[in-house]
GUVO-917721 format. One record per residue: residue number from 1; residue in three letters; x, y, z of N, C-alpha, C in turn. Coordinates in Angstrom, 2 decimals. Atoms other than C-alpha are relative to their C-alpha. Example, Ala and Ser with C-alpha at 12.3 -4.5 7.8 and 13.67 -1.06 7.14 Angstrom:
<atoms>
{1,'Ala',{0.89,-1.19,0.00},{12.30,-4.50,7.80},{0.90,1.20,0.00}}
{2,'Ser',{-0.82,-1.19,-0.06},{13.67,-1.06,7.14},{-0.77,1.09,0.73}}
</atoms>
This chain:
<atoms>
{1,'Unk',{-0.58,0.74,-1.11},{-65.51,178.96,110.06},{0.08,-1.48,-0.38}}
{2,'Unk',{-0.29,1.69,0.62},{-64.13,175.39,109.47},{-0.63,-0.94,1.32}}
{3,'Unk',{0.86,0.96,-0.12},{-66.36,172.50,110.51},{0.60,-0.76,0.92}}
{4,'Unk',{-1.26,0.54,-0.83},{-63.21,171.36,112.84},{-0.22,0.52,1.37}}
{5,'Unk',{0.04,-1.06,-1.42},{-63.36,174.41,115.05},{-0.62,-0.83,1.22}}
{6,'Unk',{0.84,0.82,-1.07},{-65.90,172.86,117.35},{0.40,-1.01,0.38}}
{7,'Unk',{-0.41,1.60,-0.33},{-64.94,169.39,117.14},{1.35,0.28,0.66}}
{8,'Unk',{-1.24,-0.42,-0.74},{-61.30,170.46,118.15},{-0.60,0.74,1.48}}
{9,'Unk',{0.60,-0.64,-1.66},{-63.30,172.75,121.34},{0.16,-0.73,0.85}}
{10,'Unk',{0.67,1.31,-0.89},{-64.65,169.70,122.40},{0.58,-0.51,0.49}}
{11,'Unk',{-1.12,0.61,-0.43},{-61.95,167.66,122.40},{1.03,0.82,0.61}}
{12,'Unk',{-0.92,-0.79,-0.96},{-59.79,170.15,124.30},{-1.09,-0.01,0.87}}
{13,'Unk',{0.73,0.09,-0.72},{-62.88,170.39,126.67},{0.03,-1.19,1.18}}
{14,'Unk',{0.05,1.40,-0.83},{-63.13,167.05,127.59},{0.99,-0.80,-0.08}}
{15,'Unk',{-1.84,0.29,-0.90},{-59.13,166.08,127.91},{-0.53,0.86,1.24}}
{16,'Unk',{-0.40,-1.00,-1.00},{-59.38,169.24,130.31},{-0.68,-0.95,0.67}}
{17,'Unk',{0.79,0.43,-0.86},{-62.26,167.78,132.37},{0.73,-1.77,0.20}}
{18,'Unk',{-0.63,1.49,-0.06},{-60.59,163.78,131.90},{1.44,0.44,0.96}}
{19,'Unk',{-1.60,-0.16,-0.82},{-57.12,165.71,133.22},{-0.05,0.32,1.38}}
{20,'Unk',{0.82,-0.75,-1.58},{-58.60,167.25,136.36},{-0.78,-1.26,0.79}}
{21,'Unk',{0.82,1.67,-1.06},{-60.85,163.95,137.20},{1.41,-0.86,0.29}}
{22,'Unk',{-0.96,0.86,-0.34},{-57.89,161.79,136.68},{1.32,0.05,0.93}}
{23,'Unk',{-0.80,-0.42,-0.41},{-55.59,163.65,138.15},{-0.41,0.44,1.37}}
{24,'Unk',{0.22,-0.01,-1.85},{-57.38,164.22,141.90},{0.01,-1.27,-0.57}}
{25,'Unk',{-0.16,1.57,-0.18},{-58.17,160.49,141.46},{1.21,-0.69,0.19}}
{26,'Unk',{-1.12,0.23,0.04},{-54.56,160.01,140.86},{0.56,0.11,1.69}}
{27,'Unk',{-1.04,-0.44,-1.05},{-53.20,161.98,143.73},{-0.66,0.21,1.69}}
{28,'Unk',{0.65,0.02,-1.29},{-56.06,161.93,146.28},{-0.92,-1.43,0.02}}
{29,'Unk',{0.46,0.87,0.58},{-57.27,158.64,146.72},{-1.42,0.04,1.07}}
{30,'Unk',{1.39,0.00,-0.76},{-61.03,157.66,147.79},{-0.02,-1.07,0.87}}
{31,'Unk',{0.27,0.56,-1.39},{-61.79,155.73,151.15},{-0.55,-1.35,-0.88}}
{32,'Unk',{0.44,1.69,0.85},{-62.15,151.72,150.48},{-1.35,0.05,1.00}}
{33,'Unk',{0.92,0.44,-0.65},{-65.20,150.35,151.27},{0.22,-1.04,1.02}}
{34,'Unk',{-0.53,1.25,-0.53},{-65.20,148.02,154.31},{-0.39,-1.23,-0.85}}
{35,'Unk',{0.44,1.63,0.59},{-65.21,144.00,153.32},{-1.09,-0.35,0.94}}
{36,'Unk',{0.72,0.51,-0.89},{-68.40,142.22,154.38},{0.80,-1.42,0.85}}
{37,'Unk',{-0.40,1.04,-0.66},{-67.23,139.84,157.07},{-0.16,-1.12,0.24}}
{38,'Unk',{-0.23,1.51,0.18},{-66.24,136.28,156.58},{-0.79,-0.51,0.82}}
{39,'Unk',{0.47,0.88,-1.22},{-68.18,133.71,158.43},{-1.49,0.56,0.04}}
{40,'Unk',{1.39,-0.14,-0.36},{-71.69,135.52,158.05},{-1.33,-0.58,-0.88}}
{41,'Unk',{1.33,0.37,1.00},{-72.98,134.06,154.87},{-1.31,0.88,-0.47}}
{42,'Unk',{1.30,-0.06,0.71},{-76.41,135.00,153.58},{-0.64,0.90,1.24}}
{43,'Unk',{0.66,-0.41,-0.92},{-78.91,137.25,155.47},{-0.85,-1.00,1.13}}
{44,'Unk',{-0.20,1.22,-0.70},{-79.56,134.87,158.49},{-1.32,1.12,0.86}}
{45,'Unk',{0.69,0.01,-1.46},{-82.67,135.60,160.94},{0.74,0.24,1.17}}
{46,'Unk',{-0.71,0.12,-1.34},{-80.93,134.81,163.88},{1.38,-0.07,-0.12}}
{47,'Unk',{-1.31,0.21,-0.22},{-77.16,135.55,164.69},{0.71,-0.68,0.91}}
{48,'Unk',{-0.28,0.94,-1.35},{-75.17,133.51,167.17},{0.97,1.67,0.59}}
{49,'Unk',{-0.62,-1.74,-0.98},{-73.67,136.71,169.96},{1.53,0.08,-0.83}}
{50,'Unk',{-0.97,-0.28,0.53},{-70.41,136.21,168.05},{-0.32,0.92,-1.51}}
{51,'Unk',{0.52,-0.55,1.69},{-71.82,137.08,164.35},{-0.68,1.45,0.33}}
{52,'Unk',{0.56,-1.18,-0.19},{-73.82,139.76,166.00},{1.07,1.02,0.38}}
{53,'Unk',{-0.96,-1.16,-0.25},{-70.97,141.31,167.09},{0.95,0.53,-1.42}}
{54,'Unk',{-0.89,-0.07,1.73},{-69.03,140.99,163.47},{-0.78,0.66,-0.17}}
{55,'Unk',{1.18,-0.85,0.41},{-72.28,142.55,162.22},{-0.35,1.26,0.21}}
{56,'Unk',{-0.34,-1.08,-0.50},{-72.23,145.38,164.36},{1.13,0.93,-0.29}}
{57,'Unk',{-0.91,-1.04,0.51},{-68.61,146.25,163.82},{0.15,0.38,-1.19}}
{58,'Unk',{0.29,-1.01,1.18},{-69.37,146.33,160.17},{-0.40,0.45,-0.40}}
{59,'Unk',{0.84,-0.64,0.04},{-72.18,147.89,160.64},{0.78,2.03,0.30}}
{60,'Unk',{-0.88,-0.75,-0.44},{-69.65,150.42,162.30},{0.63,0.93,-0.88}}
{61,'Unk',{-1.16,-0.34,0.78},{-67.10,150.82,159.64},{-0.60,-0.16,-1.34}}
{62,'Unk',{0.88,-0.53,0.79},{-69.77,151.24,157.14},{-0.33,1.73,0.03}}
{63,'Unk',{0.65,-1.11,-0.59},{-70.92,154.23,158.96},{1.24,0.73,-0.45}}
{64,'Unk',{-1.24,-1.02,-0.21},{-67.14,155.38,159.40},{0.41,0.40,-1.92}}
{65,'Unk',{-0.30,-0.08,1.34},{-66.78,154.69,155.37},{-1.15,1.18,-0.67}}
{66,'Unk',{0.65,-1.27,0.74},{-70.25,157.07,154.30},{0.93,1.08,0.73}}
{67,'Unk',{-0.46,-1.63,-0.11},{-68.86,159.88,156.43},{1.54,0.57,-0.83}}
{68,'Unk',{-1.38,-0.37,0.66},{-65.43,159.59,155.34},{-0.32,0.36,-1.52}}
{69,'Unk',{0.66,-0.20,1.27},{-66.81,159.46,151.62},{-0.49,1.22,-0.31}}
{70,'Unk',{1.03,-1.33,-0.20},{-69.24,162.43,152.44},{1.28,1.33,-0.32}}
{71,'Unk',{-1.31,-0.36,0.05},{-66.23,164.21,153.24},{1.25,0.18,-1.42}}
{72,'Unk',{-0.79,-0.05,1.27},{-63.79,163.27,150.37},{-0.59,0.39,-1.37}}
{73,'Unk',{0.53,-0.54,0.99},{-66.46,164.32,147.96},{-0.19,1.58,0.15}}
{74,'Unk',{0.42,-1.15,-0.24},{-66.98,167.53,150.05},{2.32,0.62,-0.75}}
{75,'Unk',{-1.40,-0.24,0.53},{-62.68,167.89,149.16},{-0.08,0.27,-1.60}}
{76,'Unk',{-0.31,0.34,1.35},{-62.83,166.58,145.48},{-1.06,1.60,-0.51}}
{77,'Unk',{0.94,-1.12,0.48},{-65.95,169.55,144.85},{0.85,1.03,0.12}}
{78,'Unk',{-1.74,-1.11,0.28},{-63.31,172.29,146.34},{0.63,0.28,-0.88}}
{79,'Unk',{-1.36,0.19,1.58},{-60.57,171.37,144.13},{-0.65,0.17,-1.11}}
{80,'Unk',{1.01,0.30,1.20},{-63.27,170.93,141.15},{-0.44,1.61,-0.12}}
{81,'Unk',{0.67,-1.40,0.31},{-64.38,174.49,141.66},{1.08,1.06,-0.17}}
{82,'Unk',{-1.80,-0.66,-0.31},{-60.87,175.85,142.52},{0.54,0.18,-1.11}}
{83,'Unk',{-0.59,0.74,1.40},{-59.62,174.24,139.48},{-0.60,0.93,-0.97}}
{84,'Unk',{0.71,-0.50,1.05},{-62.43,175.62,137.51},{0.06,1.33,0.21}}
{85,'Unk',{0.09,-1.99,-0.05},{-62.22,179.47,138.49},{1.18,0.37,-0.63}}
{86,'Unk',{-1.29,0.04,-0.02},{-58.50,179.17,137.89},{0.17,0.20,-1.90}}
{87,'Unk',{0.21,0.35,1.35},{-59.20,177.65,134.38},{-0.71,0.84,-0.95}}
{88,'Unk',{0.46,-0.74,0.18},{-61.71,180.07,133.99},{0.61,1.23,-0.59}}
{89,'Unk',{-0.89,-1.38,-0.14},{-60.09,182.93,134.41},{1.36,-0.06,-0.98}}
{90,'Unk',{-1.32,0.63,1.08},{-57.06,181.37,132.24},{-0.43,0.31,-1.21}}
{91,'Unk',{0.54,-0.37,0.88},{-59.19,181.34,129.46},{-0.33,0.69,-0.60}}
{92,'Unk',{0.68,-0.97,0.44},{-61.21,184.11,129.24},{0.99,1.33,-0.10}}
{93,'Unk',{-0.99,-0.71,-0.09},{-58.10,186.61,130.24},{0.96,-0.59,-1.02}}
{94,'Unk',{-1.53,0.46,0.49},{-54.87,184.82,128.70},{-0.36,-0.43,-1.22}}
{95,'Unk',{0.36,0.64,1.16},{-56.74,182.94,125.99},{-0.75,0.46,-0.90}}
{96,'Unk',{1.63,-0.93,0.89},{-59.51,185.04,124.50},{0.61,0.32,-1.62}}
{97,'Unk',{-0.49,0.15,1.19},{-57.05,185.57,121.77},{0.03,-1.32,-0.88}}
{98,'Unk',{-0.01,0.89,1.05},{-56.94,181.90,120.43},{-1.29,-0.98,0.20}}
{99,'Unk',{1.63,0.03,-0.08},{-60.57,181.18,119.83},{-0.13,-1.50,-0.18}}
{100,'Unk',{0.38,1.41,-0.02},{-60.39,177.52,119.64},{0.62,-0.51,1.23}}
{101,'Unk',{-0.53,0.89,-1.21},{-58.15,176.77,122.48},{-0.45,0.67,1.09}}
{102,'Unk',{0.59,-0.59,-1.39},{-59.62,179.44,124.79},{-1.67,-0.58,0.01}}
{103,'Unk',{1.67,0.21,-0.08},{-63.35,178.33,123.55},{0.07,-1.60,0.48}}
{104,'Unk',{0.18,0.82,-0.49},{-62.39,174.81,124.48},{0.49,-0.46,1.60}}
{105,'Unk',{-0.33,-0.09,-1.41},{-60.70,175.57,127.59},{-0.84,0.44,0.94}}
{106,'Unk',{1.15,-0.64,-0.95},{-63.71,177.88,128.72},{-1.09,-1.42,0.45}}
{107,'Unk',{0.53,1.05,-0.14},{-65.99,174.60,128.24},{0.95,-0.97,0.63}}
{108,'Unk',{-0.68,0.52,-1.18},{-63.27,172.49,129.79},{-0.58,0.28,1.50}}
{109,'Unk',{0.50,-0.84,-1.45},{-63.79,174.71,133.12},{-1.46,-0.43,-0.10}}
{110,'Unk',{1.07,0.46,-0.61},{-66.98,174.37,133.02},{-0.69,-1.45,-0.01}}
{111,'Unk',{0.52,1.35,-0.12},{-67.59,170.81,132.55},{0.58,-0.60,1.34}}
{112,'Unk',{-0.50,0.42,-1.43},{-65.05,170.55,135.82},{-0.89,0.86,0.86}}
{113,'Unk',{0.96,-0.93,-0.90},{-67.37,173.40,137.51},{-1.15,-1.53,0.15}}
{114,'Unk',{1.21,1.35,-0.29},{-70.54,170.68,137.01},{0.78,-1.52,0.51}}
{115,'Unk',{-0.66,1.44,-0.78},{-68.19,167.32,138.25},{0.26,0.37,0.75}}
{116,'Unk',{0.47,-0.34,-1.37},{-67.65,169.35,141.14},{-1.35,0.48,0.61}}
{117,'Unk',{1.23,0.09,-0.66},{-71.33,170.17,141.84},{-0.22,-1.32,0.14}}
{118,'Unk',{0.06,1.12,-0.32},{-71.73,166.65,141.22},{0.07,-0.45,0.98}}
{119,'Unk',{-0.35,0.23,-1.08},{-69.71,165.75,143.85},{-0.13,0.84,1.44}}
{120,'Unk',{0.32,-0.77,-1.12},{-70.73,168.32,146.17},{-1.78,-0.52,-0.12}}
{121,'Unk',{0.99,1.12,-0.52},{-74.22,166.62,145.90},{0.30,-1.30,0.60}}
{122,'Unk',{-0.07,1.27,-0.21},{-72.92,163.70,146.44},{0.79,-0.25,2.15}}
{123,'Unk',{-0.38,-0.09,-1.41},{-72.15,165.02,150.29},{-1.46,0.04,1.07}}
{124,'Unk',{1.33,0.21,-0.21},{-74.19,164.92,153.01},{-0.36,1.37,1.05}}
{125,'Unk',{0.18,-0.79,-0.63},{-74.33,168.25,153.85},{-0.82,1.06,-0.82}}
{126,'Unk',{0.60,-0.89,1.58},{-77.28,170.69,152.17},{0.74,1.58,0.16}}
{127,'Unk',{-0.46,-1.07,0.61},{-75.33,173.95,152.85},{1.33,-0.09,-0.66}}
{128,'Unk',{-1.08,-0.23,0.75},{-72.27,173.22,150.93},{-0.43,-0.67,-1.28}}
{129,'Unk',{0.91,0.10,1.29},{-74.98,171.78,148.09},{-0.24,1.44,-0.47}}
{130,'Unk',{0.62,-1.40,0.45},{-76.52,175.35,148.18},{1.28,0.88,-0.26}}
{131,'Unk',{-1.50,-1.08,0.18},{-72.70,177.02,148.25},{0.42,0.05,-1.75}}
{132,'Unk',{-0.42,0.19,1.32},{-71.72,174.85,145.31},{-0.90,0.32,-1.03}}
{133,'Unk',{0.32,-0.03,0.98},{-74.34,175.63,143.02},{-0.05,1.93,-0.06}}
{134,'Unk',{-0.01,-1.23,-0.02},{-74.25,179.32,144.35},{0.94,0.56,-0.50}}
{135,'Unk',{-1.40,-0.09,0.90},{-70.49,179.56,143.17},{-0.13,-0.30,-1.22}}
{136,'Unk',{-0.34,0.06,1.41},{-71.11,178.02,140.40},{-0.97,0.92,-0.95}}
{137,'Unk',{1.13,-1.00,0.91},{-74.19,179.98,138.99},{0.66,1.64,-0.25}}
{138,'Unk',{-1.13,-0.99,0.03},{-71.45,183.08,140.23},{0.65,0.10,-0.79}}
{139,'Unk',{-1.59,0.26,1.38},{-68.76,181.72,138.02},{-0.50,0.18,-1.27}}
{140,'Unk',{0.58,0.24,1.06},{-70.72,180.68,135.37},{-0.54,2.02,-0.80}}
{141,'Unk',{0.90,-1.72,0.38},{-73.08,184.85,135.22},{1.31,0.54,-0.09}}
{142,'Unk',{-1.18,-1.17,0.61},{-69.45,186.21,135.18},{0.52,-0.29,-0.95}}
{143,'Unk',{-0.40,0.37,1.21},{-68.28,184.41,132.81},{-0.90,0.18,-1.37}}
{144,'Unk',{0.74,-0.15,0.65},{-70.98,185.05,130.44},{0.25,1.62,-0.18}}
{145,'Unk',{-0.12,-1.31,0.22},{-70.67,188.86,131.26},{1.19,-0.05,-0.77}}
{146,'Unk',{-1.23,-0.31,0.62},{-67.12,188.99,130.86},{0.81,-0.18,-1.56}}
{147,'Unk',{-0.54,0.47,1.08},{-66.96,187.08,127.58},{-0.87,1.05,-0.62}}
{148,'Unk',{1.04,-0.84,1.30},{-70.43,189.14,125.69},{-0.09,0.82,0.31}}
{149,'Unk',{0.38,-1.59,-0.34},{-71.35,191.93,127.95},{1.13,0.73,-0.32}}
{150,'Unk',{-1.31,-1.16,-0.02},{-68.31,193.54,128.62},{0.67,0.37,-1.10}}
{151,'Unk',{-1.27,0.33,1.24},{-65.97,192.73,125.51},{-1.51,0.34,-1.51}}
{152,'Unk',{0.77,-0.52,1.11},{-69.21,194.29,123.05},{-0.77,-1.41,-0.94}}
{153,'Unk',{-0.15,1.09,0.96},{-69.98,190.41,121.91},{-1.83,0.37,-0.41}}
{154,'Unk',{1.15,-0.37,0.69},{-73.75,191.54,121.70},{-0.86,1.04,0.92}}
{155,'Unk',{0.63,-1.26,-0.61},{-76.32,194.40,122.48},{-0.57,-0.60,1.52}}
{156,'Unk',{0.42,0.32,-1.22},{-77.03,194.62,126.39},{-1.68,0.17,0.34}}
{157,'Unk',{1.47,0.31,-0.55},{-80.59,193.44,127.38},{-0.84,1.55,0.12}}
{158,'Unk',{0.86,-1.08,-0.21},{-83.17,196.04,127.21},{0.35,1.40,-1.18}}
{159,'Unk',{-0.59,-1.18,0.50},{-81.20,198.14,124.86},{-0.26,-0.01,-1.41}}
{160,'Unk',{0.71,0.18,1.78},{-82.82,199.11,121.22},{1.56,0.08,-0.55}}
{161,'Unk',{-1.02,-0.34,0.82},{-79.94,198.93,118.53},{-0.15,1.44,-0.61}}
{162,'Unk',{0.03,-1.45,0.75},{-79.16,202.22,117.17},{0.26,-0.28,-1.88}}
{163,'Unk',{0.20,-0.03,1.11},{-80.27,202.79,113.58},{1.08,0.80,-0.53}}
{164,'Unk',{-1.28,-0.56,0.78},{-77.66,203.85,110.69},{-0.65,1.40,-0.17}}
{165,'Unk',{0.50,-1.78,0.90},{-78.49,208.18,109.76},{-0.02,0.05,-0.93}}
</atoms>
């Protein structure tokens, strides 16, 4: 096997995963943060009832910016897993024949499988934490079958090799 193979994987791997990040980033964009509001200066003790009220509403539209955030990460994980079953399945079916572009496409997928757990931590909800890593541990055990178990790639667990007669 040439000393390339891999290095070529890789680099098809991680385009895939760079094409998929860049490309929601591209076409879904993420929630701005509010601006802190003019006129408050420095952390101040005492506010005058006007500043306290500035303070408040960006205290506000802080709030409205985590959830929205929470949210657009709970989206971007979706797509990220979506993406990756898709890719998955591309691979291991359609590609299995060209062993460098399906072995770097399989790793592709899964490096977008983990940037969507990522971002499905990065929500603030723990059952669609426990979903995403449940899908993905799913994706991931079939994919493992489907590439060694099934397709003969090595002897199944528990099972002595049979000796030559």
């Amino acid at each position: 096997m040439s000393p390339l193979k891999p290095l070529y994987a890789l680099a098809i791997a991680l385009l895939v995963v760079a094409f998929v990040g860049f490309g929601i980033s591209a076409f879904y964009q993420e929630p701005q943060y509010p601006g802190y509001p003019s006129g408050l200066g420095g952390p101040e003790k005492e506010f005058s009832p006007e500043q306290s009220q500035k303070m408040q509403e960006y205290r506000e539209e802080e709030r409205a910016y985590r959830e929205a955030y929470s949210d657009y990460n709970l989206v971007v994980a979706c797509i990220c897993v979506g993406i990756a079953v898709l890719l998955l399945v591309g691979s291991v079916v359609r590609m299995g024949s060209l062993p460098v572009i399906g072995d770097g496409t399989t790793l592709g997928a899964v490096f977008v499988l983990f940037y969507g757990l990522v971002r499905a931590f990065m929500t603030n909800d723990e059952q669609v934490r426990f979903g995403a890593v449940a899908v993905g541990l799913a994706i991931l055990l079939a994919l493992v079958y489907w590439k060694y178990a099934r397709l003969g790639g090595s002897p199944a667990v528990g099972k002595v090799p049979s000796s030559p007669s």
